[in-house]
N, C-alpha and C positions, 0 to 999 in steps of 0.2 A: 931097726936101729933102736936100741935103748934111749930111752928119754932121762934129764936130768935136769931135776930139783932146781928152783935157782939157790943160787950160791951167798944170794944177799938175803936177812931176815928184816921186815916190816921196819926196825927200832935203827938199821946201818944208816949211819950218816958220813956221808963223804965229809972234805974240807968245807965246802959249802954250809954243811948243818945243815940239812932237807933229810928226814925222816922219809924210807919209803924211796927215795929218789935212787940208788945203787941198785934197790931190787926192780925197781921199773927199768932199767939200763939193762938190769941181769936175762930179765925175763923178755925182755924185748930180743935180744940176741942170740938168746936160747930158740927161739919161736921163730927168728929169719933161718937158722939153719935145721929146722925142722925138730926140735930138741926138748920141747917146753912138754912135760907130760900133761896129759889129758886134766882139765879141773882148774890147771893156770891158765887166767887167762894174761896174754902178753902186755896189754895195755888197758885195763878193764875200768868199769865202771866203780869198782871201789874206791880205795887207797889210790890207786895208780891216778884216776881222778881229781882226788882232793890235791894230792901235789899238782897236778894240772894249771888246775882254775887256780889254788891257793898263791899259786906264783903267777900266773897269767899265761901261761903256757900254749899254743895250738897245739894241738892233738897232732895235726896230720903235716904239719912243720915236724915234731919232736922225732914223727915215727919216720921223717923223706930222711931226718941227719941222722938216724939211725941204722938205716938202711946201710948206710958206710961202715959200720959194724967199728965206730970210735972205741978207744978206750974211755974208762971212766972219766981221766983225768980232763981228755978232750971235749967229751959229755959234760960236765961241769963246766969248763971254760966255754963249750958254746953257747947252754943256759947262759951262763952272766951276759956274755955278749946277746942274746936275744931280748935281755930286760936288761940293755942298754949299759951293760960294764957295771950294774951293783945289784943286787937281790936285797930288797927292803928286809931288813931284820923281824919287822914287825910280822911280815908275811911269812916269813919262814916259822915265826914264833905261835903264828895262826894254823898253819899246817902240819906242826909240829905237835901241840896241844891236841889237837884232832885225834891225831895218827896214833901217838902215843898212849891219850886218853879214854879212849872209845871199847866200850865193854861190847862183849855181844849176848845176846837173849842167850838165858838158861840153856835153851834146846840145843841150840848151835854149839855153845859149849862142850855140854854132853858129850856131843854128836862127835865132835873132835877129839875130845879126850876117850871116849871111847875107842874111837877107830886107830886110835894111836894105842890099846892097850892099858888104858889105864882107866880107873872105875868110873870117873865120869864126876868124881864129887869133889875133885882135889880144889884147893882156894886160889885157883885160876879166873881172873875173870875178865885180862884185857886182849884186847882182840891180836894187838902186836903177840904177846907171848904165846898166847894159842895157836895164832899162825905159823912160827917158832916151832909149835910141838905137832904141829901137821909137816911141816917140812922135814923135820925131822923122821919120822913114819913114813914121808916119803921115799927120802935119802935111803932106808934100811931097805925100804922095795927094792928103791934102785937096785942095790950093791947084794941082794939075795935071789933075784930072780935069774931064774937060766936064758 
């Protein structure tokens, strides 16, 4: 079975306004039907984290109401309802900042922009966009392998 990319990048923000929060939903669902390719992880120690704790989120709450394989919209409404019908502005503006702002070392860079085809020097340097240009080089796998 071909695996596929999530469909949300690092920077989607639902209605909510949570950076990162539609790709955790994407990649979560992808990963119950056996579908996440190798290197994503479904609910990882990164990004998928910082929205986590930055809301207050349980981990293994988030993944039991996923299991039902909701739509986003339903996703969204049961976060609000988990933190009590309002998501603090401030906290979203906390994991937002994070998510959005967060450079990665030189190497890593490279490392991406190269594997995507391109020299490795271009003036990329936040971790949202470069994840952006790996999924991208993913997507092209996807849709070119036999």
């Amino acid at each position: 079975m071909q695996k596929i990319p999530p469909v949300a990048p690092v920077s989607a923000k639902g209605p909510l306004g949570v950076a990162q929060l539609p790709r955790l939903w994407s990649k979560v669902l992808l990963d119950k039907k056996g579908l996440l390719p190798e290197g994503y992880s479904a609910c990882g120690q990164g990004f998928d984290r910082v929205v986590l704790e930055g809301l207050g989120l349980e981990r293994e709450r988030v993944l039991a109401f996923l299991d039902g394989m909701p739509t986003y919209a339903a996703f969204e409404a049961w976060v609000r309802a988990e933190l009590g019908g309002t998501v603090p502005q401030d906290a979203i503006d906390k994991v937002n900042d994070y998510i959005l702002g967060r450079e990665f070392p030189e190497e890593r860079k490279r490392q991406i922009l190269q594997g995507a085809g391109f020299s490795g020097e271009e003036p990329i340097t936040l971790a949202a966009h470069l994840n952006q240009v790996d999924d991208w080089s993913e997507f092209h796998r996807y849709l070119t392998q036999d």
